[in-house]
N, C-alpha and C positions, 0 to 999 in steps of 0.2 A: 646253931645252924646258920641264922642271916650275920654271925661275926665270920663263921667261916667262908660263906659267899661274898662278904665285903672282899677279906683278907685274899680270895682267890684273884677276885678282880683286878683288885691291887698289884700282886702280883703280874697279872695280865698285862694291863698298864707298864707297869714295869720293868717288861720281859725285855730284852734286846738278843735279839738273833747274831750271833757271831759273823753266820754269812751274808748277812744286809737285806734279810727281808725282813718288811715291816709285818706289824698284823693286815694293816688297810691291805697291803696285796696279799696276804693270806688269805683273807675275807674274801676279797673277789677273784681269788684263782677256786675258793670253793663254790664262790656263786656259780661261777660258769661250770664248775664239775657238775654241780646240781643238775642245773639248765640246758647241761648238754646238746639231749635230744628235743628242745624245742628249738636252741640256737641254729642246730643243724638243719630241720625242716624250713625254718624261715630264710636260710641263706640257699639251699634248694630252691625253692618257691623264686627268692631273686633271678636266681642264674637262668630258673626256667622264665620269667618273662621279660629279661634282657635275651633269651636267645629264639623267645618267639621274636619277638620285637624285629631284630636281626634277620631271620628270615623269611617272616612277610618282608621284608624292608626288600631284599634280594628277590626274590619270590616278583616283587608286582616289576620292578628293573627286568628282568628277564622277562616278564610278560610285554611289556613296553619297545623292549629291542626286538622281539620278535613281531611284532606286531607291525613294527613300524618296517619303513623300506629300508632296501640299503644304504647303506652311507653313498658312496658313487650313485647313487639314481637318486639322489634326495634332488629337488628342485635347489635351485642355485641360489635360490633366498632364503638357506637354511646350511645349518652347520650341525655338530653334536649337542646344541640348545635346540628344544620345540618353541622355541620364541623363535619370531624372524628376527636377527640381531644383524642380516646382512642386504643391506640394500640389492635387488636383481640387477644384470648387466643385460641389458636391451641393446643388439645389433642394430647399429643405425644402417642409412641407405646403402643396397651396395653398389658401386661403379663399377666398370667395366672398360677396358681400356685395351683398342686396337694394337698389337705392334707387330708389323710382318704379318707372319703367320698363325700369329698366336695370343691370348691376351694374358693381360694383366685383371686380378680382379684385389678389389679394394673394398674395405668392409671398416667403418668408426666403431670401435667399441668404449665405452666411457666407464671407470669404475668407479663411481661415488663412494667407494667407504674411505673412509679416512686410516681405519684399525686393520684392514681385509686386503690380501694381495691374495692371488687366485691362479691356479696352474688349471688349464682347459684342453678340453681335445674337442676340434670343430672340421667340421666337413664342408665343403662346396658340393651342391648339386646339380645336377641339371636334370629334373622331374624329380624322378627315382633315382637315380643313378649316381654315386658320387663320384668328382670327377677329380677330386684332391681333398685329402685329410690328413691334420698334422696336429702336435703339440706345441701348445703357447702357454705365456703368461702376461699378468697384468698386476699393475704396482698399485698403493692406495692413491688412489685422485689422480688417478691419468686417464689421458685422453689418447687413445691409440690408433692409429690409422693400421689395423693389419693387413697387409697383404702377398697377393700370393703372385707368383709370377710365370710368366711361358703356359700357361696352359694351352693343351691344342683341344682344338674347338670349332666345329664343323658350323655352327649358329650360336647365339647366346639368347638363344628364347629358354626361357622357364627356368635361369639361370636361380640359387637363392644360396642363403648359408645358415647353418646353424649350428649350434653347441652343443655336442654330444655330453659332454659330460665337465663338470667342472670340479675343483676342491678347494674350496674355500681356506686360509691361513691367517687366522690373528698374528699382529704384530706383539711379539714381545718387548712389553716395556721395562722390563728389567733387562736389555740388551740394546733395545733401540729407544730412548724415552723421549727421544723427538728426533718425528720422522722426516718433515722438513729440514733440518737440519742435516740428519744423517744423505738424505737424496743429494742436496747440493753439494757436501762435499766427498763423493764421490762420483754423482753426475756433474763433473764441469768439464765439460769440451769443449772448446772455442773452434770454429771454423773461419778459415783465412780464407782469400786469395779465389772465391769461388769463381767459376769461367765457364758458364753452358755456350756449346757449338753445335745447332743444330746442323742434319744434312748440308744444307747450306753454305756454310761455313765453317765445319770442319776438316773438309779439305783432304780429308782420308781416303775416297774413294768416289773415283765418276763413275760407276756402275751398280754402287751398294750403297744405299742411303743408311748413313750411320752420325748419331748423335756423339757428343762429346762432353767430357764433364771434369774440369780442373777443378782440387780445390785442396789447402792442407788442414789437417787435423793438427788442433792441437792439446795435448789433454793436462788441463790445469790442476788436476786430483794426486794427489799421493798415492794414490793407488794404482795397480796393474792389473792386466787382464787377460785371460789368454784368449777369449775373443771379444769383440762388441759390433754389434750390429748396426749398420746404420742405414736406417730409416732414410731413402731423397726421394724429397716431393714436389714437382714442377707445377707451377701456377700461373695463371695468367690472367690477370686483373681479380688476384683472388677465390681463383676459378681452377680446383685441381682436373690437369690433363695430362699427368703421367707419374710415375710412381720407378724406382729403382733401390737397388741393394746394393751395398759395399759392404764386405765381412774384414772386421780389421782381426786377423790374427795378433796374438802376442804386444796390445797396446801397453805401454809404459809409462809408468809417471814421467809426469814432466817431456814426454818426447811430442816433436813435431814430425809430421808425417805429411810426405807431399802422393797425394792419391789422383790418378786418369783412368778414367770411364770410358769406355765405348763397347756400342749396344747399338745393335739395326733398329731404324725407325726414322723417323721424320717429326720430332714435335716443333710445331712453330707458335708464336705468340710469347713464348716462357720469359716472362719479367720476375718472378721472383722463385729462386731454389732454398727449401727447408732440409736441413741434415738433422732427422733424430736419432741421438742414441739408442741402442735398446741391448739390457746386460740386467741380467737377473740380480740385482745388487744385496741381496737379502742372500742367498747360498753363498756359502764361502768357498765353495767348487770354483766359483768364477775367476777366484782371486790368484795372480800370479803369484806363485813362491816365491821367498825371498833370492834364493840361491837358482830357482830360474828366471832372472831378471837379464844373468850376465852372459 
């Protein structure tokens, strides 16, 4: 008997399968026959608490977004993180500026993030009452003088402004990975030739007090636009005392543009005129096509 058990073994040993299976994978394609129904309950058991896992995981997310406000009413020093990761934009003082009939109203807003450019909708009030509301935006690290212009206005008691609603936007660094960079070279305007003539001396009309304002654009960017804003701000020993708008349609690389102002009012004193641009540079909406350039 224990020669014939050698002699099996033996044999065993020295079986060769034609079609290339060993014994070792015989061995353990019977192990797991065996084991079947416990391999099966243990890979159960897995699936069941990877999929609770999974849905407490969704489960408390859902309880969190409902919980919390909306996204549009979140306070302006928050984004889709519950960290404040954005510094608040605080209105500074606002001015108020006579012209004719109607004023001008001016409002500093400053956005300290470096990462955060912000599209907002802000109202003018007078008490209760709005008396002009529009849509803006603001770029990372700018200082922005907005304002608004012609409003007609019976007194400017209880005048004030605020920010309905804003949306915060991270700069993408895999698109923009310096943002310095990216602003200057497509904000480069040069301004020539500036020439303010108040009433006075602009000569326009001995009945109608009307200011005047020479100056050319020049835009030193490779880029096009099909429109850009510009920001003019009259000073007088440092001392802003009035505020105006030029909308440049269709500006082009490399083009110089010769631009005249005139606008009822009387400013006197004005020793020095500031032109800011203002063009959403981050939307490629802004940007002229190539084939509308010509």
């Amino acid at each position: 008997m224990a020669n014939d058990k050698y002699n099996k073994d033996e044999d065993l040993r020295d079986f060769k399968d034609l079609s290339g299976v060993s014994v070792r994978q015989m061995n353990i394609g019977l192990w797991i026959a065996e084991n079947r129904p416990l391999l099966t309950r243990a890979l159960t058991i897995f699936l069941i608490i990877i999929s609770a896992f999974f849905f407490i995981y969704s489960t408390y997310g859902y309880i969190i977004y409902f919980m919390s406000d909306p996204i549009d009413n979140l306070p302006e020093n928050q984004v889709m993180s519950p960290r404040n990761v954005v510094k608040p934009m605080q209105p500074g003082a606002l001015e108020i500026f006579k012209v004719g009939n109607s004023y001008d109203l001016v409002v500093t807003l400053v956005n300290e993030n470096d990462n955060f450019w912000a599209e907002f909708d802000y109202c003018f009030y007078q008490g209760e009452k709005k008396i002009d509301c529009q849509r803006d935006f603001i770029l990372p690290g700018e200082n922005y003088l907005l304002t608004t212009l012609g409003v007609k206005l019976e007194n400017t008691a209880d005048i004030n402004f605020k920010i309905e609603d804003i949306f915060w936007s991270r700069i993408n660094r895999r698109q923009i990975d310096d943002w310095t960079t990216y602003y200057k070279e497509r904000i480069n305007f040069e301004f020539l030739n500036i020439n303010f003539f108040n009433s006075l001396k602009s000569g326009l009309s001995e009945n109608l007090k009307l200011n005047r304002l020479e100056f050319d654009i020049l835009n030193n960017s490779p880029y096009s636009y099909y429109q850009v804003d510009f920001d003019i701000l009259f000073y007088a020993n440092e001392r802003l005392i009035g505020v105006q708008k030029y909308l440049g349609k269709n500006i082009k690389a490399g083009e110089k543009r010769a631009v005249t102002l005139s606008w009822a009012g009387d400013l006197n004193g004005v020793n020095q005129v500031k032109i800011v641009p203002r063009v959403n540079i981050i939307l490629d909406s802004v940007y002229l096509k190539f084939q509308d350039t010509f």
